[in-house]
SEZATOR-212387 format. One record per residue (C-alpha): x, y, z. Coordinates in pm, whole numbers. Layout:
<rec px="X" py="Y" pz="Z"/>
...
***
This chain:
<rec px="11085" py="13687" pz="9474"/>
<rec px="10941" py="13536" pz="9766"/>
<rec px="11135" py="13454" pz="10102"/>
<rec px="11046" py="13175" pz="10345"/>
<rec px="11205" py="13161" pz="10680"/>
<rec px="11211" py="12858" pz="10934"/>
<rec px="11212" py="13003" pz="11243"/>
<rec px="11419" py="12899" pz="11531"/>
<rec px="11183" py="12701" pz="11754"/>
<rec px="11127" py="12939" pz="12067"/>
<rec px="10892" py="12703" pz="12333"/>
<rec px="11050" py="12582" pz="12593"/>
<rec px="11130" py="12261" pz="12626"/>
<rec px="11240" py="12345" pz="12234"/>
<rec px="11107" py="12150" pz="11999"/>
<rec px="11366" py="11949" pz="11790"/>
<rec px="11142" py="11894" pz="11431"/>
<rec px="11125" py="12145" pz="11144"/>
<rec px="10844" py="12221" pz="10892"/>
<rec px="11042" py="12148" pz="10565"/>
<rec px="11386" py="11989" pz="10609"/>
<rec px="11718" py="12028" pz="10369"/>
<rec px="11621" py="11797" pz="10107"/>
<rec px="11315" py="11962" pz="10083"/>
<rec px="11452" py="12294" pz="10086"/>
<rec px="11660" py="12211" pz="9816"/>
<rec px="11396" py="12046" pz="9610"/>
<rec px="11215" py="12388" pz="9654"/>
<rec px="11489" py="12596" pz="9550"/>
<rec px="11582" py="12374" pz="9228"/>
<rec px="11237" py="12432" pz="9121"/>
<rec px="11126" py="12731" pz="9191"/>
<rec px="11396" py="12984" pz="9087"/>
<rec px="11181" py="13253" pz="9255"/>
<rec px="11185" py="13161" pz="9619"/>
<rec px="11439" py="13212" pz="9849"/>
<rec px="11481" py="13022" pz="10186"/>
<rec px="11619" py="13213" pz="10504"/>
<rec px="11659" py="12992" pz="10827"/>
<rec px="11739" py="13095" pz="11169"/>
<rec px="12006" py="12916" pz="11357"/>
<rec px="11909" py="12675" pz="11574"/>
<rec px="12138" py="12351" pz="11827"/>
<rec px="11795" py="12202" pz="11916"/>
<rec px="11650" py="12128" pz="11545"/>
<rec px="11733" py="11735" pz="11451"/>
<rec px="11849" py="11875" pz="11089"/>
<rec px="12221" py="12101" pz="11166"/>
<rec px="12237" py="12431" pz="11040"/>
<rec px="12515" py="12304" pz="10785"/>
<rec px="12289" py="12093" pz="10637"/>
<rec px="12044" py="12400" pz="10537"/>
<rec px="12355" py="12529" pz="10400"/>
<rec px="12451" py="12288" pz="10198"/>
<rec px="12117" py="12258" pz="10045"/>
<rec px="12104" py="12611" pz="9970"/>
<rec px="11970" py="12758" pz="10252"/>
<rec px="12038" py="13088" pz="10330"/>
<rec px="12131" py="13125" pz="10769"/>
<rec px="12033" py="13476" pz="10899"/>
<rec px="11925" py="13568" pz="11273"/>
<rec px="11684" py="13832" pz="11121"/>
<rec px="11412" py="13714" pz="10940"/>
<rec px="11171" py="14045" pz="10895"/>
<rec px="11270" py="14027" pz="10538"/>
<rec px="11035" py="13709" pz="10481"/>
<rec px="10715" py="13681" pz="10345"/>
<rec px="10604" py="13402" pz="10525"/>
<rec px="10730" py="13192" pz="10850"/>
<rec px="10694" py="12826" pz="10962"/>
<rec px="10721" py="12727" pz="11282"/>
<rec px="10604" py="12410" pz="11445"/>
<rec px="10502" py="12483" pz="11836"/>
<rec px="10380" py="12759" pz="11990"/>
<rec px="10555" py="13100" pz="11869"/>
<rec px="10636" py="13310" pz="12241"/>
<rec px="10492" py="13665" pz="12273"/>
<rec px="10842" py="13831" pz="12238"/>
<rec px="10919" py="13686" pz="11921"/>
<rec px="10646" py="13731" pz="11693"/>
<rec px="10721" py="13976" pz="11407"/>
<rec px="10444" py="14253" pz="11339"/>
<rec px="10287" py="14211" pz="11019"/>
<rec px="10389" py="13857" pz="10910"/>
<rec px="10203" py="13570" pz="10794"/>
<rec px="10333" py="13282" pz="11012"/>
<rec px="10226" py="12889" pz="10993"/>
<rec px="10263" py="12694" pz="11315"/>
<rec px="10012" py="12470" pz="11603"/>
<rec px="9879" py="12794" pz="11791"/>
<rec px="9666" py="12526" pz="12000"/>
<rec px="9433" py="12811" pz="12042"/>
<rec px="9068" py="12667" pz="11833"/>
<rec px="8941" py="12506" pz="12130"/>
<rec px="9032" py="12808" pz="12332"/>
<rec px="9278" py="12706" pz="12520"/>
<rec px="9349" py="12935" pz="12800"/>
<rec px="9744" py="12914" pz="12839"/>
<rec px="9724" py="13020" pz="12497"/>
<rec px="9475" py="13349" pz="12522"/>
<rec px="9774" py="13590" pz="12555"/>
<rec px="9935" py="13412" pz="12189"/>
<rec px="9626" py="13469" pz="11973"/>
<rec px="9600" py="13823" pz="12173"/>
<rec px="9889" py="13899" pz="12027"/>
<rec px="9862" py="13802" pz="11686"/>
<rec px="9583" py="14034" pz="11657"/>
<rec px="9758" py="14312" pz="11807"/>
<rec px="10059" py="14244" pz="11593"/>
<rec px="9833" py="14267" pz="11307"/>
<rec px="9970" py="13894" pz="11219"/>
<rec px="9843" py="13624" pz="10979"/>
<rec px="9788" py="13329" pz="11103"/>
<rec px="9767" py="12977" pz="10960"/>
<rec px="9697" py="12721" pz="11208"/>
<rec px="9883" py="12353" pz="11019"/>
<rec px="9568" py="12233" pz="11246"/>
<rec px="9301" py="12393" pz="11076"/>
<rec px="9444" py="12268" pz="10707"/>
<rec px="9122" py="12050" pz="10614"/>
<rec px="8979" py="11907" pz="10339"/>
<rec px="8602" py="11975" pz="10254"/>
<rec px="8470" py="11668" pz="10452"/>
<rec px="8685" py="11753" pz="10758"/>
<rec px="8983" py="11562" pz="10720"/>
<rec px="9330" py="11690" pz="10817"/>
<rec px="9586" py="11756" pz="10528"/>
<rec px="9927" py="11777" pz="10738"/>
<rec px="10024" py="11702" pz="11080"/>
<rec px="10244" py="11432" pz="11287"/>
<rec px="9982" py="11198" pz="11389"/>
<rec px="10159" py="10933" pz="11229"/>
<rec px="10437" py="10960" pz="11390"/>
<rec px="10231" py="11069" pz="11686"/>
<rec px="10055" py="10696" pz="11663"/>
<rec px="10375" py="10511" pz="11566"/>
<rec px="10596" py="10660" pz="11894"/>
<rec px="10256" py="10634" pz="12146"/>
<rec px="10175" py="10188" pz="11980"/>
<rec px="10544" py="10129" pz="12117"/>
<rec px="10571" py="10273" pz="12416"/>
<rec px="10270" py="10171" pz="12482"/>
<rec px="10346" py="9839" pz="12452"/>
<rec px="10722" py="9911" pz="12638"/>
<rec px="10461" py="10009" pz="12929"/>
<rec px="10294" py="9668" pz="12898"/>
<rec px="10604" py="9480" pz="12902"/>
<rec px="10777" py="9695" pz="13145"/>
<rec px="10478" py="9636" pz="13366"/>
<rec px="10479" py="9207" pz="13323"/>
<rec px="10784" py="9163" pz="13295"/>
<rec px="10717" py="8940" pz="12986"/>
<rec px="10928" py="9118" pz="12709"/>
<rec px="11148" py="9416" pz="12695"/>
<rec px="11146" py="9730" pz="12416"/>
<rec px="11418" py="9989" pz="12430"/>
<rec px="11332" py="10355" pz="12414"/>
<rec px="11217" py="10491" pz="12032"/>
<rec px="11449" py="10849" pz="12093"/>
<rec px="11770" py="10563" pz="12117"/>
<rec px="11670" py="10476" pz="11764"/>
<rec px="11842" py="10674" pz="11491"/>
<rec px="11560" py="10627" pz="11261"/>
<rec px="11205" py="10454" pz="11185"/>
<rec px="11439" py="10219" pz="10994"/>
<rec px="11599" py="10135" pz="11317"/>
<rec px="11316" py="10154" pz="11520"/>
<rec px="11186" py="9831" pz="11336"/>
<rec px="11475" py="9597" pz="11412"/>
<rec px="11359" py="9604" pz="11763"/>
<rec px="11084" py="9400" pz="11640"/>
<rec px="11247" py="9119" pz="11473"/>
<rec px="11249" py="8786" pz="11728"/>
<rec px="11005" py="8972" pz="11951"/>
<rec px="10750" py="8791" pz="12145"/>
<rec px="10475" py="8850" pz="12309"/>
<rec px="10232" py="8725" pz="12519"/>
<rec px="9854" py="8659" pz="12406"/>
<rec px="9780" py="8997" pz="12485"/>
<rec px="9421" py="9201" pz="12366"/>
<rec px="9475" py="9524" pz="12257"/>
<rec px="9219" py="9787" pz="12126"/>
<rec px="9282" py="10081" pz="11907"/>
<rec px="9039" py="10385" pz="11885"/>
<rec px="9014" py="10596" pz="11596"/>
<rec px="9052" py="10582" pz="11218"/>
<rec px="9245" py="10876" pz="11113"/>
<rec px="9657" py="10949" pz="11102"/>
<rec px="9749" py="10884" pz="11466"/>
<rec px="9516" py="10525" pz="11441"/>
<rec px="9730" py="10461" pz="11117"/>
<rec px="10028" py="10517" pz="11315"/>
<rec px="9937" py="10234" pz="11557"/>
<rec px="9791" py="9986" pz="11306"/>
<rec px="10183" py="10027" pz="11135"/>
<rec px="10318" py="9870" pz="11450"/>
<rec px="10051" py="9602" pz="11502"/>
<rec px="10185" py="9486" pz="11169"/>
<rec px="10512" py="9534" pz="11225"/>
<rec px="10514" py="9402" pz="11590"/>
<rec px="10302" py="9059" pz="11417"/>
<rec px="9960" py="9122" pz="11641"/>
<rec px="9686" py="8958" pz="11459"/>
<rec px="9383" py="9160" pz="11365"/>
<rec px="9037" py="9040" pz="11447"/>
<rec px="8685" py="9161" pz="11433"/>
<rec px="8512" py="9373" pz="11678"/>
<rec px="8250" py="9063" pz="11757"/>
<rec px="8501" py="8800" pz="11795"/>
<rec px="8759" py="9038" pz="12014"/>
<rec px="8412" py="9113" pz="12247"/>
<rec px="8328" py="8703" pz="12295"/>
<rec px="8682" py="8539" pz="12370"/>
<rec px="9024" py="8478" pz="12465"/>
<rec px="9301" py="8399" pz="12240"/>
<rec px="9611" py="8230" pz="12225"/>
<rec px="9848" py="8503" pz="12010"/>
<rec px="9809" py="8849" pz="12017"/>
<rec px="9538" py="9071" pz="11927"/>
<rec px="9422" py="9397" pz="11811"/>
<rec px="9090" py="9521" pz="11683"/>
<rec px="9016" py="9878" pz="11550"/>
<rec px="8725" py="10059" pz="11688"/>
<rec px="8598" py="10323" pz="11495"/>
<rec px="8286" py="10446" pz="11361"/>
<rec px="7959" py="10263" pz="11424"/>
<rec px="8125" py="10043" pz="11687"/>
<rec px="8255" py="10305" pz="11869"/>
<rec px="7976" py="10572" pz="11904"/>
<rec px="7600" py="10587" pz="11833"/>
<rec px="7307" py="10846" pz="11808"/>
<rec px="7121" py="10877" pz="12125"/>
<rec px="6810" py="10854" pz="11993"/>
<rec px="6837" py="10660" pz="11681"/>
<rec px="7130" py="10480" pz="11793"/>
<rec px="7260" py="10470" pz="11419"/>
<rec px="7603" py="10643" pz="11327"/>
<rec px="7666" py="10916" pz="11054"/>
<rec px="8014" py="11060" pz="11032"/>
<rec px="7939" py="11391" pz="10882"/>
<rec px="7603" py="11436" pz="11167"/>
<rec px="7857" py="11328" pz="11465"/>
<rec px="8098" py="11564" pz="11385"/>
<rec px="7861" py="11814" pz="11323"/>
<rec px="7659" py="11720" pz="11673"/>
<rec px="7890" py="11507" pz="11886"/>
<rec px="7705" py="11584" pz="12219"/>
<rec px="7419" py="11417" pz="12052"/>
<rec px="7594" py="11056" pz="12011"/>
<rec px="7681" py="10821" pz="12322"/>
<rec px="8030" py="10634" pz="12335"/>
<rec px="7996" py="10269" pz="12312"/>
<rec px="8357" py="10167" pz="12428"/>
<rec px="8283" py="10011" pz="12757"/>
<rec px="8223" py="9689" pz="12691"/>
<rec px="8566" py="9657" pz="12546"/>
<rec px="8692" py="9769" pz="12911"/>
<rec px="8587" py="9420" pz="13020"/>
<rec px="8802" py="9249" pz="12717"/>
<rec px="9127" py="9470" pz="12689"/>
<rec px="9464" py="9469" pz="12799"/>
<rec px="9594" py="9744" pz="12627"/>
<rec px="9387" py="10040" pz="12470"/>
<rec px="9514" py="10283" pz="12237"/>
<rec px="9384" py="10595" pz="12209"/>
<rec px="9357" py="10760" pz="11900"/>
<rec px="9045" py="10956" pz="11887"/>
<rec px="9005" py="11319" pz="11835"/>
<rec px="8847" py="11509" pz="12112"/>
<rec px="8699" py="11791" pz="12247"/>
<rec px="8448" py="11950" pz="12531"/>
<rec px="8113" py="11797" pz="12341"/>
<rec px="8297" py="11479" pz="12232"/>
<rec px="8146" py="11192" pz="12435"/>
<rec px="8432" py="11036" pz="12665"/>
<rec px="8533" py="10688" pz="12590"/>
<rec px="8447" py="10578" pz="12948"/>
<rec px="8374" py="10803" pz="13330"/>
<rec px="8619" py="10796" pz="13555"/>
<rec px="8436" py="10580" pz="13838"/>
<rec px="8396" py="10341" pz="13546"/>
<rec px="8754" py="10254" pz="13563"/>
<rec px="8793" py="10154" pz="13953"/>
<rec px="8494" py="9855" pz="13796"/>
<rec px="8634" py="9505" pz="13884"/>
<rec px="8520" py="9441" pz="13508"/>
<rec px="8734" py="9750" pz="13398"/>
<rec px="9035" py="9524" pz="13323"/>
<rec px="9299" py="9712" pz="13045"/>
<rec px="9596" py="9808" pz="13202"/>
<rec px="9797" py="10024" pz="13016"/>
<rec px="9650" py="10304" pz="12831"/>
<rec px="9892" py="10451" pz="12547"/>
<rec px="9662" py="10816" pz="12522"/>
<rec px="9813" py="10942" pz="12208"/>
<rec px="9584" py="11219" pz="12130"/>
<rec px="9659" py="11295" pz="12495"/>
<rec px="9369" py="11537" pz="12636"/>
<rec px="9393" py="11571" pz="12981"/>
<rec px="9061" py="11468" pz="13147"/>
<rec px="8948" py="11430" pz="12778"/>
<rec px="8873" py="11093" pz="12598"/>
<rec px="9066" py="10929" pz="12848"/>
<rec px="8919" py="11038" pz="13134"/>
<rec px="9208" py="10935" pz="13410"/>
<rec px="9470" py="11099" pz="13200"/>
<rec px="9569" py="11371" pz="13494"/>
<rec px="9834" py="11555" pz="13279"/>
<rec px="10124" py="11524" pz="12985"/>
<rec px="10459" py="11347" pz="13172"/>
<rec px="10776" py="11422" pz="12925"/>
<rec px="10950" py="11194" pz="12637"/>
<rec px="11208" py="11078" pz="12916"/>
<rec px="10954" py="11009" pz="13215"/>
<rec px="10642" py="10885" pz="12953"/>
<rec px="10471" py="10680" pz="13187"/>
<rec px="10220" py="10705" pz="13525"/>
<rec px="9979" py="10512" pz="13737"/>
<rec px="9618" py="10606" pz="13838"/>
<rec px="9509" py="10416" pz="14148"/>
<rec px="9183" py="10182" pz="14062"/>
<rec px="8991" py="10273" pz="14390"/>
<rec px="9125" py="10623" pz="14464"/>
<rec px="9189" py="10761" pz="14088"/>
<rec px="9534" py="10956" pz="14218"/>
<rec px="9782" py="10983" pz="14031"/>
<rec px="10120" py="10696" pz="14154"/>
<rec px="10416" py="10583" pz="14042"/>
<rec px="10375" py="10318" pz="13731"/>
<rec px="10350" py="9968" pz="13678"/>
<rec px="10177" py="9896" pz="14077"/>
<rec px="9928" py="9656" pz="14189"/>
<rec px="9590" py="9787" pz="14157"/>
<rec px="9664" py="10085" pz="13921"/>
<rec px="9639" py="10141" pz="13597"/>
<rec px="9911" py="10236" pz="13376"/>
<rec px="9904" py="10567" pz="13150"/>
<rec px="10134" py="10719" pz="12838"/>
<rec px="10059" py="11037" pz="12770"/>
<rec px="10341" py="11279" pz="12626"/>
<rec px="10195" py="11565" pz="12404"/>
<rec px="10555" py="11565" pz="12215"/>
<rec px="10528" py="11202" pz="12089"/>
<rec px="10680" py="11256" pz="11734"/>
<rec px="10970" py="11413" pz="11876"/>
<rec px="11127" py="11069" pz="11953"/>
<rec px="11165" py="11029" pz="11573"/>
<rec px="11229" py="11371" pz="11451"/>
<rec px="11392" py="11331" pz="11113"/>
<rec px="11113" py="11097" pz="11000"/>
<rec px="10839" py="11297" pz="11119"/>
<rec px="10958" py="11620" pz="10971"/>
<rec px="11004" py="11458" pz="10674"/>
<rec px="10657" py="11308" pz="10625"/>
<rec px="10517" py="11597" pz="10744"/>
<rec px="10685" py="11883" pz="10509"/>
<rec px="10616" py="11638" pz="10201"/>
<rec px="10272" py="11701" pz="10301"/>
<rec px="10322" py="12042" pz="10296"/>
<rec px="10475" py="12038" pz="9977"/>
<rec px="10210" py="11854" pz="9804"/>
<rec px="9872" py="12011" pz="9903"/>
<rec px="9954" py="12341" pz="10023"/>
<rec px="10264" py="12510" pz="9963"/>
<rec px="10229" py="12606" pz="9622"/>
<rec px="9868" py="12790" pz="9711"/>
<rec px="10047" py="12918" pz="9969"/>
<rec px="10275" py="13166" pz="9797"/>
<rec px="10051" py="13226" pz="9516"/>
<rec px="9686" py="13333" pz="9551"/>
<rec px="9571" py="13149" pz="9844"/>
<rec px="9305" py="12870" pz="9834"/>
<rec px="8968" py="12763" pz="10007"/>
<rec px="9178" py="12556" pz="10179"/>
<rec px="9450" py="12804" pz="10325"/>
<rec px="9123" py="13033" pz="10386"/>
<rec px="8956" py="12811" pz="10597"/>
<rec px="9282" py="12786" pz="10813"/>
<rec px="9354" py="13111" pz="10854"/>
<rec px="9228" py="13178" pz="11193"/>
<rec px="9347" py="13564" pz="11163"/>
<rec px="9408" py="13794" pz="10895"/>
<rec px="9643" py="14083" pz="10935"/>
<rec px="9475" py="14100" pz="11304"/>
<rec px="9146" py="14041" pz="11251"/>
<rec px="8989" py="13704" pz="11319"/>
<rec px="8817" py="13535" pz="10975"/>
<rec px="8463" py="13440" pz="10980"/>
<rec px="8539" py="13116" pz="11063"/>
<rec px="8666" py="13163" pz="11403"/>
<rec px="8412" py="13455" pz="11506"/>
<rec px="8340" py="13201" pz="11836"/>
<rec px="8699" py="13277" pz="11943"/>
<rec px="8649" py="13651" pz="11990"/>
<rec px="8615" py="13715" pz="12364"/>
<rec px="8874" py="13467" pz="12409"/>
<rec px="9098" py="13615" pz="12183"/>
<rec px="9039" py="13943" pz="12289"/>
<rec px="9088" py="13837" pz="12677"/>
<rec px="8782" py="13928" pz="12806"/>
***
């Protein structure tokens, strides 16, 4: 018999989403007459503790019984359980450094840990995650900034919005102004966005076209790929060679700069990534977008002038053109900035629910049997010792 728990989510602000909710729990249990699912009260999770009852659920504070744990955020210090094999976002493979003493501790604890982050497929792709939901929160309040900041159309706030469902009747009669928006990225959180394009009406047009002229409806082209970054000697574009040797590519964004009103930023990123634009490229008279929805929100990362994370209640800041300090929103002369690391949150029931039927597809049944390349290749440590894979981590994780 093996026992899951869903632990009670312990970072504060607590986050409100769950790795597999009661449906799914109950699908689990109706099929699988050998597993047994423990869950730790919680008031902050967006599914009640009766509802885990009622799908079968069992509700214990203790959960050093289990076999394995999911979490979503960060687990704290304190409430790690020697000896488990937990699944959660450690936010610890770039090395993060508020997060040294976490992955300290895992090893100490003697821990397995399974980062949800790490779950790829051969070719690099991510299996699970909330980037949809990530990209479908961070395309509308992106475009509540715009509107907010115009004064040309109004959106109410996505966390008012019982549901996705919901969230899409604020759409119907809506209209915009000819407005030119461009999206970065091609993965989950880009997908996100392009759902709201649709849903929102924006037109689609081609990178060429978006780069020569004006229009008279609004419109959205995707840059991704070849358009958006190229070799610095070669100037061609291979996927599997750029992620392999970002700091060897140039980013070939700015000329959109001159032809945006609203970017959104879905790009992954990190340290040898090349930045979508410089910072002194933005206080440019031909630097025109602005409102920036970052939804992959790095600090100081892709988006260079994003100075921090502001929360799901208070989502939006200005950066001064000329002085690049952080102001109030919507001013003259600034640009406008979303950037929440929590976006998903504002729809919790939908993104847990995409996300744990990913997790019940591709991993869960490896999971609690013999393990797979997959779950391997996640497993950033192993009953306290770091895996091969993450042997780059080790005087950070060791807090040297």
């Amino acid at each position: 018999m093996k026992r899951i728990g869903l632990i009670r989510e312990g970072k504060i602000p607590a986050d409100n989403r769950v790795a597999l909710t009661p449906a799914q729990c109950k699908w689990i249990l109706k099929n699988s007459p050998d597993i047994q699912i423990v869950v730790q009260s919680s008031p902050d999770r967006c599914f009640s503790d009766r509802e885990y009852i009622s799908a079968g659920a069992e509700l214990k504070e203790d959960l050093s019984d289990c076999d394995i744990l999911f979490g979503i955020k960060e687990v704290p210090v304190s409430q790690l359980i020697p000896g488990k094999t937990y699944l959660f976002f450690s936010h610890t493979k770039k090395k993060q450094p508020h997060n040294q003493p976490l992955i300290k501790a895992v090893m100490d604890k003697k821990i397995t840990l399974v980062d949800y982050e790490c779950l790829e497929h051969e070719d690099g792709q991510r299996i699970i995650g909330f980037g949809f939901f990530a990209g479908i929160v961070g395309a509308h309040n992106g475009m509540m900034a715009y509107g907010l900041r115009t004064g040309l159309y109004k959106l109410d706030r996505v966390y008012k919005q019982r549901s996705f469902r919901e969230l899409i009747h604020n759409y119907f009669g809506l209209r915009l102004p000819n407005v030119k928006i461009a999206i970065t990225g091609s993965g989950r959180v880009a997908h996100g966005i392009l759902e709201i394009m649709n849903l929102m009406g924006i037109h689609e047009v081609e990178n060429d076209e978006y780069l020569r002229r004006r229009f008279s409806y609004p419109v959205y082209t995707q840059v991704k790929g070849a358009e958006l970054y190229g070799h610095k000697v070669t100037g061609s574009y291979n996927r599997l060679d750029f992620h392999a040797h970002p700091d060897q590519y140039t980013c070939r964004f700015l000329p959109y700069a001159a032809q945006t009103d609203i970017l959104m930023n879905g790009v992954y990123w990190d340290k040898n990534v090349p930045r979508l634009f410089e910072k002194e490229e933005a206080c440019s008279d031909e630097f025109i977008i602005q409102t920036i929805a970052d939804i992959t929100d790095d600090a100081n990362g892709s988006v260079p002038i994003n100075v921090g994370d502001q929360t799901i209640e208070d989502p939006i800041y200005g950066i001064d053109k000329k002085t690049l300090e952080k102001t109030a929103p919507y001013l003259p002369g600034s640009i406008d900035i979303m950037a929440v690391g929590n976006l998903p949150n504002e729809l919790p029931r939908d993104a847990s629910r995409y996300f744990g039927e990913q997790l019940i597809k591709f991993i869960l049944e490896d999971l609690l049997s013999n393990g797979s390349p997959i779950i391997e290749r996640a497993t950033i440590v192993k009953e306290g010792a770091l895996t091969a894979e993450y042997e780059y981590m080790r005087e950070y994780a060791e807090g040297k």
